[in-house]
N, CA, C and O atoms as a CHARMM CRD file, in Angstrom:
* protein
*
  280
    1    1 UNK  N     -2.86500  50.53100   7.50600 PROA 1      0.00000
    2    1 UNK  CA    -1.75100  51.41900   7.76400 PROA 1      0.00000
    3    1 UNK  C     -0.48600  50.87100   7.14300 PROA 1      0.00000
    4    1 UNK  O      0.24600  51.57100   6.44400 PROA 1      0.00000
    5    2 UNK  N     -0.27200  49.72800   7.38700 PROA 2      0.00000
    6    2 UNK  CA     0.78500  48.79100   6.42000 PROA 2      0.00000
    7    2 UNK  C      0.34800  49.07500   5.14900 PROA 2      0.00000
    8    2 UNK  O      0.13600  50.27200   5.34400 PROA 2      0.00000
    9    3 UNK  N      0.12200  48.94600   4.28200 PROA 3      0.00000
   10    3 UNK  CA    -0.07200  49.10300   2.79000 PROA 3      0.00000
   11    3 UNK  C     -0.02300  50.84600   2.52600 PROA 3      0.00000
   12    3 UNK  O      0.54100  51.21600   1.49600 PROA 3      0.00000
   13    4 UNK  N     -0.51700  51.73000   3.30700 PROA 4      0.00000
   14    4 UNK  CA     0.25700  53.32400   3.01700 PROA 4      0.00000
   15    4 UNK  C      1.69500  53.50900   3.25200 PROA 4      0.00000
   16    4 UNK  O      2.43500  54.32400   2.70000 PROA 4      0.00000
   17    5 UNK  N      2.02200  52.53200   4.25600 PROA 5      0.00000
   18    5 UNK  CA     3.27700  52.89700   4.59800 PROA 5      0.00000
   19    5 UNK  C      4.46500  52.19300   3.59700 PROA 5      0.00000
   20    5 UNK  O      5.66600  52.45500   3.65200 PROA 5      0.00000
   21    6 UNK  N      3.82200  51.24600   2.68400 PROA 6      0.00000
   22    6 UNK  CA     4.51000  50.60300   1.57700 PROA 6      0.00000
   23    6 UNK  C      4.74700  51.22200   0.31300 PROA 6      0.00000
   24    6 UNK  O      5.51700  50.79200  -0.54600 PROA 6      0.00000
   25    7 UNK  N      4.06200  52.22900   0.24200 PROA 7      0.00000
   26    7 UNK  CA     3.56700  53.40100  -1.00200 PROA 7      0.00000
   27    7 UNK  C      4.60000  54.46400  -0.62700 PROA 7      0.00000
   28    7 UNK  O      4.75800  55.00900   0.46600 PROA 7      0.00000
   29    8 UNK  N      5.05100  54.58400  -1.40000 PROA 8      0.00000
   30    8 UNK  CA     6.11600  56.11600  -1.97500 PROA 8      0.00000
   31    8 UNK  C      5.16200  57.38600  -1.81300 PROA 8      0.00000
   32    8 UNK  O      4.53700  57.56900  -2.85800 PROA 8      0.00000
   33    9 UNK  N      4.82800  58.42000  -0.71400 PROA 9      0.00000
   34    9 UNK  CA     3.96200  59.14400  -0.87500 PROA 9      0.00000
   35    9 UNK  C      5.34500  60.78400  -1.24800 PROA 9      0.00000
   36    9 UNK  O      6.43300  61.07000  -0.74800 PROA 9      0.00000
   37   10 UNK  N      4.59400  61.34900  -2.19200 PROA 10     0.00000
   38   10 UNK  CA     5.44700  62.60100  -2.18900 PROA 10     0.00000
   39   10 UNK  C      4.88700  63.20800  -1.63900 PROA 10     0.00000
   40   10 UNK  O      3.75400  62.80000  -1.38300 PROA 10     0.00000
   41   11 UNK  N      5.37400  64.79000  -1.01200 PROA 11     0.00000
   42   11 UNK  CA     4.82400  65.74600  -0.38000 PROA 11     0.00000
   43   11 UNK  C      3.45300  66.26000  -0.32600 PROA 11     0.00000
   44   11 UNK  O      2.83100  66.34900   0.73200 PROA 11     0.00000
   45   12 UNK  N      3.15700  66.47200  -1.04400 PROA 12     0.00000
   46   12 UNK  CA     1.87800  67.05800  -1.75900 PROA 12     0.00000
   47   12 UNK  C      0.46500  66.34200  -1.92600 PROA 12     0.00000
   48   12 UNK  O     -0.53800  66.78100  -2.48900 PROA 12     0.00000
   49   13 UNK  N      0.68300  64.96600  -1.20300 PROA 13     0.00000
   50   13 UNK  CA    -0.24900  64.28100  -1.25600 PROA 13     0.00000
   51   13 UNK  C     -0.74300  63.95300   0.34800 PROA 13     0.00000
   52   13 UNK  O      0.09700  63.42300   1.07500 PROA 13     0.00000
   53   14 UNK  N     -1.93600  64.22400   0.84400 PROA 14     0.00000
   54   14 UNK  CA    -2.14100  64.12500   2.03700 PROA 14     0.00000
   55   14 UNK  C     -2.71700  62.98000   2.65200 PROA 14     0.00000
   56   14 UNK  O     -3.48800  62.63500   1.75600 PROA 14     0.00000
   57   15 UNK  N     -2.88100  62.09000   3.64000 PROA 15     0.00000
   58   15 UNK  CA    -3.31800  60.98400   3.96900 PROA 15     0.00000
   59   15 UNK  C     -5.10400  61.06300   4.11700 PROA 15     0.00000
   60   15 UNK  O     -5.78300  60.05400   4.30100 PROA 15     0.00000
   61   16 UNK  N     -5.62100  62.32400   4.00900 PROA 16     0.00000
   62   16 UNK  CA    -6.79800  62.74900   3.60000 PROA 16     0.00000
   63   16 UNK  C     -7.32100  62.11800   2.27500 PROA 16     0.00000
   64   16 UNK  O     -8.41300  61.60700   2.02800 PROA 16     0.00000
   65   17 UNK  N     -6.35300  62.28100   1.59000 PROA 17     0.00000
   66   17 UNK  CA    -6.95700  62.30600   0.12700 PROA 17     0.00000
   67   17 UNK  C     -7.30300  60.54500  -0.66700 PROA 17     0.00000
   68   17 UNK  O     -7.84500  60.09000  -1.67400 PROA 17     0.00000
   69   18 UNK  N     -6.54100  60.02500   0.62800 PROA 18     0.00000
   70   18 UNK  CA    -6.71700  57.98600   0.28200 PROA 18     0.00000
   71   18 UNK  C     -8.13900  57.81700   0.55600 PROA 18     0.00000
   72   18 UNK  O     -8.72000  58.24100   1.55500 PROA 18     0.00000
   73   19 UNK  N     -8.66100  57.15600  -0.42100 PROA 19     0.00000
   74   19 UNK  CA   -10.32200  56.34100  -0.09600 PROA 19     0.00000
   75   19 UNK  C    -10.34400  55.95400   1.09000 PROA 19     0.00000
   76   19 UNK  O    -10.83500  56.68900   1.94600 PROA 19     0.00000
   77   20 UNK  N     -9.74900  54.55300   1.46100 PROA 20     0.00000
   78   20 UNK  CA    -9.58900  54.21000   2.62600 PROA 20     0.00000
   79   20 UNK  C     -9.83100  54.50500   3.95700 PROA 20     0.00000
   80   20 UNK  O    -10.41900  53.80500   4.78200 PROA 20     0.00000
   81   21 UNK  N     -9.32900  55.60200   4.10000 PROA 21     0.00000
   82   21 UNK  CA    -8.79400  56.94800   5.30400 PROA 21     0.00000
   83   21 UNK  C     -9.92000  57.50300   5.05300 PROA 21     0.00000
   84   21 UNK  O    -10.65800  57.81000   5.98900 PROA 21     0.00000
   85   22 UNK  N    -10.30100  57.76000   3.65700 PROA 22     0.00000
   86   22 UNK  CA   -11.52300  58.79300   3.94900 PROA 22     0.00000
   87   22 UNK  C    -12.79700  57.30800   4.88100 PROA 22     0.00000
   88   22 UNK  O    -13.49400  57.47900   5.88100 PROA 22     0.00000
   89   23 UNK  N    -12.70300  56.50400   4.35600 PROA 23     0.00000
   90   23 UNK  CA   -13.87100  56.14300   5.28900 PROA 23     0.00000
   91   23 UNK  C    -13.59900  55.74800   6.56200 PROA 23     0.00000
   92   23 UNK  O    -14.52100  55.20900   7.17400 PROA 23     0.00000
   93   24 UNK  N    -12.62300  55.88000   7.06600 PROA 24     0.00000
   94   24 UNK  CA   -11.88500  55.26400   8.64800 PROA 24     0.00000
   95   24 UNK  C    -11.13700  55.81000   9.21300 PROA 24     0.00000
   96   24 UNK  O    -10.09200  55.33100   9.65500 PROA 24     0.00000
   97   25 UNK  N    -11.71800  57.53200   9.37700 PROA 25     0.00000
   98   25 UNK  CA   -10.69900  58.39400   9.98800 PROA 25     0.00000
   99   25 UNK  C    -10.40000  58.28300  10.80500 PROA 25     0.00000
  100   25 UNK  O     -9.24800  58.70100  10.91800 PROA 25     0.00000
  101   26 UNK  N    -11.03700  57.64900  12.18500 PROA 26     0.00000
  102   26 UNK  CA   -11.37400  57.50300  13.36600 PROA 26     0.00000
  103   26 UNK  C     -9.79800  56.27100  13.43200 PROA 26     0.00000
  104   26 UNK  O     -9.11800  56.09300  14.44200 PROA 26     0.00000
  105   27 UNK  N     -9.65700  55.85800  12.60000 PROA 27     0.00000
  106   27 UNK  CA    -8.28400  54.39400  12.68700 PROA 27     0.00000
  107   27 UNK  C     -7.39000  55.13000  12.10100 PROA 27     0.00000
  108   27 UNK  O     -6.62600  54.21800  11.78300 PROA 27     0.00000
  109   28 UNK  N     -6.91900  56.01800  11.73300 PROA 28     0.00000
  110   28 UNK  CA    -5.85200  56.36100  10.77200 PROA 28     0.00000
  111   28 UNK  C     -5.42500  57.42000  11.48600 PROA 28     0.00000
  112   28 UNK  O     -6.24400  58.00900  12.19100 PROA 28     0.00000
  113   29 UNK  N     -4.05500  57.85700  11.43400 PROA 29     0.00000
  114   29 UNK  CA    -3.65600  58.98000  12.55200 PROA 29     0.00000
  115   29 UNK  C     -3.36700  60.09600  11.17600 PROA 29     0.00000
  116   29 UNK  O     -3.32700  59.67700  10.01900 PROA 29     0.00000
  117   30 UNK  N     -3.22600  61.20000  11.45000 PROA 30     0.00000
  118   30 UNK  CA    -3.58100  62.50800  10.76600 PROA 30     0.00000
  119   30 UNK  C     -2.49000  62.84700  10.04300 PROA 30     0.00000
  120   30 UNK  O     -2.45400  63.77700   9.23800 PROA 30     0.00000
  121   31 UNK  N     -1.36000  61.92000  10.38200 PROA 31     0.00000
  122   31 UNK  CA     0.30700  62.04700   9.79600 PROA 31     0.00000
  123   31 UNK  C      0.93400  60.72200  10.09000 PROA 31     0.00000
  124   31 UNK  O      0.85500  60.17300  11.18800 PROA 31     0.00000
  125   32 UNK  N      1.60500  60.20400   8.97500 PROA 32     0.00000
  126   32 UNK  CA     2.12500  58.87800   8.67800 PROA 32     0.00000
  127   32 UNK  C      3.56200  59.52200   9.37200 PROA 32     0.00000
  128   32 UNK  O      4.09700  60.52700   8.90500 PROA 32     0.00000
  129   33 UNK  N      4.01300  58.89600  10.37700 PROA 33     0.00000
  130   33 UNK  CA     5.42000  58.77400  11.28600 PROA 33     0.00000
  131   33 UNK  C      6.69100  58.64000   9.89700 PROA 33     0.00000
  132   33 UNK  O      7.67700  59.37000   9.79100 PROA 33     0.00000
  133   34 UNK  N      6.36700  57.68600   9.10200 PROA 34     0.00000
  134   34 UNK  CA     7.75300  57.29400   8.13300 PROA 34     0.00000
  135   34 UNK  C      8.08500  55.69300   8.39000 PROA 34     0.00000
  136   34 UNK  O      7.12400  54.92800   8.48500 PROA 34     0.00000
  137   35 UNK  N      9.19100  55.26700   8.48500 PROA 35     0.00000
  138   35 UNK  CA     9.38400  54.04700   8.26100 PROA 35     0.00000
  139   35 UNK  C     10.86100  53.98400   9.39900 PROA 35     0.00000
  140   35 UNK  O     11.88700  54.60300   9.11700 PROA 35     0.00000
  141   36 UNK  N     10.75400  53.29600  10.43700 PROA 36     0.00000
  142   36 UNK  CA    11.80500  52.84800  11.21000 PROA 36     0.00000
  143   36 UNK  C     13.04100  53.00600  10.68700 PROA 36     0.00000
  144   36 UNK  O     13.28500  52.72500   9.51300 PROA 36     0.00000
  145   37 UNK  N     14.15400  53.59300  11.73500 PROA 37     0.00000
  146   37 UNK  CA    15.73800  53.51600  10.80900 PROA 37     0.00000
  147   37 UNK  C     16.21100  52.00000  10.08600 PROA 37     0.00000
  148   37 UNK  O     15.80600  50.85700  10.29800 PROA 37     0.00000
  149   38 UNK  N     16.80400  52.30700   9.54700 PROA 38     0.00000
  150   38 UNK  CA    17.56300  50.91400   8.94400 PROA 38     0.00000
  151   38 UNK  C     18.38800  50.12200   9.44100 PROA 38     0.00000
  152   38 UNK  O     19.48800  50.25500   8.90300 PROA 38     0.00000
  153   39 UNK  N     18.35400  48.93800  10.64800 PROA 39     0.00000
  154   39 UNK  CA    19.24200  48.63800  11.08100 PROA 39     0.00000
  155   39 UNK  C     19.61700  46.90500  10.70300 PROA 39     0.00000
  156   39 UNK  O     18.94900  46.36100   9.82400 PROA 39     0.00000
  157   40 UNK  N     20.30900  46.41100  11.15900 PROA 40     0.00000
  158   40 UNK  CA    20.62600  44.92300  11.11800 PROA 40     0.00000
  159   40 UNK  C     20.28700  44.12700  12.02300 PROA 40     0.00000
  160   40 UNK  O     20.34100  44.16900  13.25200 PROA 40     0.00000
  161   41 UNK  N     19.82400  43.17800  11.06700 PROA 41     0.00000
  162   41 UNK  CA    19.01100  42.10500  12.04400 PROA 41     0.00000
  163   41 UNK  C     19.67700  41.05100  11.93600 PROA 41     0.00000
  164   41 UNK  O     20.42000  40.77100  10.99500 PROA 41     0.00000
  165   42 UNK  N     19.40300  40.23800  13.12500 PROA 42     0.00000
  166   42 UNK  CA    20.52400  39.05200  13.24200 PROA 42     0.00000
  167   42 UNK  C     19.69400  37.94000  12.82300 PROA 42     0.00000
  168   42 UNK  O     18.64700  37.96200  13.47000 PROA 42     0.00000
  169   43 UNK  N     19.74800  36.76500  11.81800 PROA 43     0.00000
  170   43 UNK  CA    19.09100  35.30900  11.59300 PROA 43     0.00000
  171   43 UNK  C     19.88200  34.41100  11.37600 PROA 43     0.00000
  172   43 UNK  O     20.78600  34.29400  10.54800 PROA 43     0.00000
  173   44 UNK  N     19.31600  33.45200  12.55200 PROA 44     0.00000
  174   44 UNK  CA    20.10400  32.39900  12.61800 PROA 44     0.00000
  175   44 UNK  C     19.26100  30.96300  12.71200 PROA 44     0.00000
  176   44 UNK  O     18.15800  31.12900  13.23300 PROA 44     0.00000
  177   45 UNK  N     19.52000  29.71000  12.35200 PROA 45     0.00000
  178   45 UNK  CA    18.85800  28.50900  12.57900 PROA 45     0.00000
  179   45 UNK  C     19.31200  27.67700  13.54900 PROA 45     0.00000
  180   45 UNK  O     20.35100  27.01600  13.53100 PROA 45     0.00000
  181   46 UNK  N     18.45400  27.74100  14.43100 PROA 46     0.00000
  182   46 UNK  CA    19.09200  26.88800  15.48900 PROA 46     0.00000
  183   46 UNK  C     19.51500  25.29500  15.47900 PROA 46     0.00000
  184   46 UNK  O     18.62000  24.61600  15.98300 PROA 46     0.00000
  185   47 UNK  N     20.75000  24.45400  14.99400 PROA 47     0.00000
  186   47 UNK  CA    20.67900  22.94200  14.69300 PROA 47     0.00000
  187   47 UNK  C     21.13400  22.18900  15.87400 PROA 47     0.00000
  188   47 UNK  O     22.13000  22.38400  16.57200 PROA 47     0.00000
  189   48 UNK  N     20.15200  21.22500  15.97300 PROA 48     0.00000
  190   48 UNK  CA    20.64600  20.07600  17.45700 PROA 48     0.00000
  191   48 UNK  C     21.65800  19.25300  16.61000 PROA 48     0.00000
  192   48 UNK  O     21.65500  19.07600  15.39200 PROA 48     0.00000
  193   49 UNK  N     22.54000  18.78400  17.56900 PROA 49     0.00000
  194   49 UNK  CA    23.75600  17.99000  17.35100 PROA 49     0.00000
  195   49 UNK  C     22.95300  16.67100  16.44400 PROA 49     0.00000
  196   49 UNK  O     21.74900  16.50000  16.63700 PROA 49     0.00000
  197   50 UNK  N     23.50500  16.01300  15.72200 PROA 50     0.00000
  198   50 UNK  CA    23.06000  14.68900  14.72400 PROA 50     0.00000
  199   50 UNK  C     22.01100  15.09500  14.24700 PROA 50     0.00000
  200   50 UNK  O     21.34400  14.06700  14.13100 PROA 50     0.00000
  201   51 UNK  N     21.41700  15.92400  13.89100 PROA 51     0.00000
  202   51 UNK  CA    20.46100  16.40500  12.80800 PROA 51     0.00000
  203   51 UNK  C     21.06300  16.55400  11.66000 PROA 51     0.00000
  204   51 UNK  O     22.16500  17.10300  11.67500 PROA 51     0.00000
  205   52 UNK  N     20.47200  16.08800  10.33800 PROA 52     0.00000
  206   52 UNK  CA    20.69800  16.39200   8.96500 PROA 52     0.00000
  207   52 UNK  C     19.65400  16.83900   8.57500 PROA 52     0.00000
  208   52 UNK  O     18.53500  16.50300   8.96300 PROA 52     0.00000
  209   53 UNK  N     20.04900  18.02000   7.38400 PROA 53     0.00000
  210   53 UNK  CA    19.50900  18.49500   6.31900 PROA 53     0.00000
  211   53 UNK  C     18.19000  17.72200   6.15000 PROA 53     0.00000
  212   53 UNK  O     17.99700  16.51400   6.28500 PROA 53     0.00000
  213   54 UNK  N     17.31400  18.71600   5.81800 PROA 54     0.00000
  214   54 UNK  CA    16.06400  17.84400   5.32000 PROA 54     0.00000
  215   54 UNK  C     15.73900  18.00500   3.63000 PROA 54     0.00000
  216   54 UNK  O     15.43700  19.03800   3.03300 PROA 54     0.00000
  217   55 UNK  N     15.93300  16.42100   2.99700 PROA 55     0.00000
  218   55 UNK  CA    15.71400  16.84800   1.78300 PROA 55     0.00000
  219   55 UNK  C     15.24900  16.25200   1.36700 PROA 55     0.00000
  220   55 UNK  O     15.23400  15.20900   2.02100 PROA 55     0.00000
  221   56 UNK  N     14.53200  16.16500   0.18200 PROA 56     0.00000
  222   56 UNK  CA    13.47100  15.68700  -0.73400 PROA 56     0.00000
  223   56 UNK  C     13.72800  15.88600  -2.04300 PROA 56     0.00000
  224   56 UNK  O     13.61900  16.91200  -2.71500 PROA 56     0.00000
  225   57 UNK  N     14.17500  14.50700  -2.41600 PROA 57     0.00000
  226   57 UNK  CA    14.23600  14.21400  -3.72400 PROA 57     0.00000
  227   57 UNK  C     13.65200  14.42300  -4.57700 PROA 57     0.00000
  228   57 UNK  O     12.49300  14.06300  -4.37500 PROA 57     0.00000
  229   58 UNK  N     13.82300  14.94300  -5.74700 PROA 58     0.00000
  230   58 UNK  CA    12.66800  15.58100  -6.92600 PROA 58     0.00000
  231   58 UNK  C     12.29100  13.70700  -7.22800 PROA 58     0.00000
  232   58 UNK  O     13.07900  12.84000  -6.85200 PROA 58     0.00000
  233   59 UNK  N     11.08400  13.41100  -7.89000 PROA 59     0.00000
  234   59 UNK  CA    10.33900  12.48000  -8.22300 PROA 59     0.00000
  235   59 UNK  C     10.81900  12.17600  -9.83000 PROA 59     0.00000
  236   59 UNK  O     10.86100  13.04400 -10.70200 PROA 59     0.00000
  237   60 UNK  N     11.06800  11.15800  -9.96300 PROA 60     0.00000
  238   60 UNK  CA    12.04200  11.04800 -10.99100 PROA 60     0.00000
  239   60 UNK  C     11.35100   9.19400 -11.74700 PROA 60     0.00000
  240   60 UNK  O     11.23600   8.01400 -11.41400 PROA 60     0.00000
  241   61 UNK  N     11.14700   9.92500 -12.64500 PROA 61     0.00000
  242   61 UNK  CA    10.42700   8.27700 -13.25900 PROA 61     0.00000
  243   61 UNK  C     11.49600   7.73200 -14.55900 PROA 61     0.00000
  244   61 UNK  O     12.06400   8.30800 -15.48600 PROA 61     0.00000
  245   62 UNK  N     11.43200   6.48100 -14.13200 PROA 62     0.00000
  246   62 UNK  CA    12.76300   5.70700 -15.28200 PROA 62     0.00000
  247   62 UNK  C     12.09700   5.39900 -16.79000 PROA 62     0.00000
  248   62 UNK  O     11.06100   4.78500 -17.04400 PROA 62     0.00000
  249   63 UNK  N     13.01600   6.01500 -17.67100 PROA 63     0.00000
  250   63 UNK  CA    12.67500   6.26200 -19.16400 PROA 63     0.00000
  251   63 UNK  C     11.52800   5.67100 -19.96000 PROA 63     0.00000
  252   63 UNK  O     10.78800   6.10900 -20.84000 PROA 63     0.00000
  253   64 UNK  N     11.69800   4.10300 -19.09900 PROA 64     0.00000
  254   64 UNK  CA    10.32300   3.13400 -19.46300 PROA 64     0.00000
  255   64 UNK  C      9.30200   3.48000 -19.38900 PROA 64     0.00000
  256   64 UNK  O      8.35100   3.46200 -20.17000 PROA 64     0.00000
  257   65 UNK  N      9.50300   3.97200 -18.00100 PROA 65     0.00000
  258   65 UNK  CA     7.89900   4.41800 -16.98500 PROA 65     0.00000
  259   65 UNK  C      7.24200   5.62300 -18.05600 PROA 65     0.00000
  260   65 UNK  O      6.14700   5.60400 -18.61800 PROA 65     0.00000
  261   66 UNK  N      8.12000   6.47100 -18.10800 PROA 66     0.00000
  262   66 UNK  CA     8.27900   7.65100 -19.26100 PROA 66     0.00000
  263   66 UNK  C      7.09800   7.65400 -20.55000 PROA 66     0.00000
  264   66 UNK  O      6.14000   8.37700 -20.82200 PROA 66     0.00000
  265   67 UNK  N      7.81900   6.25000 -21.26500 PROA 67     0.00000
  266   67 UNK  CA     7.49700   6.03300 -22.29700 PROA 67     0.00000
  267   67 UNK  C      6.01900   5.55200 -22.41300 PROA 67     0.00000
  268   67 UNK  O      5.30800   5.70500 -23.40600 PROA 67     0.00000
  269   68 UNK  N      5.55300   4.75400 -20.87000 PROA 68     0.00000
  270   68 UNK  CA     4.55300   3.89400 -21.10900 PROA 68     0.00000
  271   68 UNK  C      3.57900   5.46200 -20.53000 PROA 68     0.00000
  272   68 UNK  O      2.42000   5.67300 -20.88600 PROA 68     0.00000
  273   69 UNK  N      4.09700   6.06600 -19.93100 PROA 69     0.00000
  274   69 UNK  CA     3.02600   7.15400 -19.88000 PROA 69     0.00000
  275   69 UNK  C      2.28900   8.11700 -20.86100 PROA 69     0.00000
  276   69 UNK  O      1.12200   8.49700 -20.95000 PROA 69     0.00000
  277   70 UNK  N      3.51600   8.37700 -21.61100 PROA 70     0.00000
  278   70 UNK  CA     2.82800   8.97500 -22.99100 PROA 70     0.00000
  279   70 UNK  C      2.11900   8.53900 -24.03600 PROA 70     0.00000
  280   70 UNK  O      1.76600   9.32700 -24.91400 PROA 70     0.00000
């Protein structure tokens, strides 16, 4: 049902006419509802006090190391 409802259907095309649906009528309802209004969602990261950033240094080999590898 997620993946029809991701598809641009124009008028004229009926939820009958998907492979899918044709074999799993019994799961599929007879008319696709549409897609929820558009509203705003709130995201936020929650940080405990003295926590830092987590980061990871790209891996970095010195020119020598470089050289003796090639």
């Amino acid at each position: 049902f997620v993946s029809l409802a991701s598809i641009e259907v124009s008028s004229d095309v009926h939820v009958e006419e998907v492979r899918v649906v044709q074999l799993f009528q019994d799961v599929f309802p007879s008319e696709i509802p549409g897609f929820p209004p558009v509203r705003e969602v709130e995201f936020f990261i929650d940080l405990h006090p003295g926590t830092g950033p987590i980061l990871e240094s790209p891996y970095r080999m010195a020119p020598v190391e470089l050289v003796e590898l090639k």
